[in-house]
C-alpha positions, 0 to 999 in steps of 0.5 A, spaced: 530 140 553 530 142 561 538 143 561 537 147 554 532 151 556 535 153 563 542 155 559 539 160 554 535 163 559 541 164 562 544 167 555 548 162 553 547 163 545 549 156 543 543 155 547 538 160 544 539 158 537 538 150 539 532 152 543 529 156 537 532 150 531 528 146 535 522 149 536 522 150 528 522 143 527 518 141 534 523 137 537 522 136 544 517 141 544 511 144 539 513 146 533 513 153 535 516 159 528 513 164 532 518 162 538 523 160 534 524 167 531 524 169 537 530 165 540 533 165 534 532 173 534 536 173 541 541 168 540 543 172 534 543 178 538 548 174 543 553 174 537 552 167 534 553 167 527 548 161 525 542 165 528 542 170 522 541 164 517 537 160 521 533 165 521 532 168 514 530 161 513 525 160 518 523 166 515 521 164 509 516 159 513 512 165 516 507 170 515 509 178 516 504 177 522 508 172 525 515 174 524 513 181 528 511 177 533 517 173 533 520 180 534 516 183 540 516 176 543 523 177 544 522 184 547 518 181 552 522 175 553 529 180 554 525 185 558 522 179 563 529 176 563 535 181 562 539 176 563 538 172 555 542 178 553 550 178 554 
């Protein structure tokens, strides 16, 4: 998870979208729907395909509180970090 993080941090979009799956099923981290649309909102962003399916399914798992977090998290996270975008 240290390497996966380190490389979405420095927006690799296969990256993002990996760290945002894993969130959703909690693999390696706690199972997280609300940082995982993030991520995926991010890599989906970068240009990376799968992150729109990604997360129209993980969509379906979220209330429409959560899924507005998810999306002002990813603000957040790309102004604290300008460099999660590409």
């Amino acid at each position: 998870m240290k390497w996966l993080r380190k490389a979405a941090e420095q927006g690799y979009a296969p990256a993002q979208y990996n760290l945002g799956f894993s969130y959703s099923e909690g693999k390696g981290v706690l199972k997280d729907f609300v940082t995982a649309y993030a991520w995926g909102n991010i890599a989906q962003a970068n240009g990376y395909k799968d992150a729109e399916k990604f997360k129209s399914i993980i969509v379906k798992q979220m209330t429409p509180e959560q899924m507005a977090e998810g999306q002002k998290l990813s603000r957040e996270m790309a102004e604290k970090n300008p460099k999660l975008l590409k």
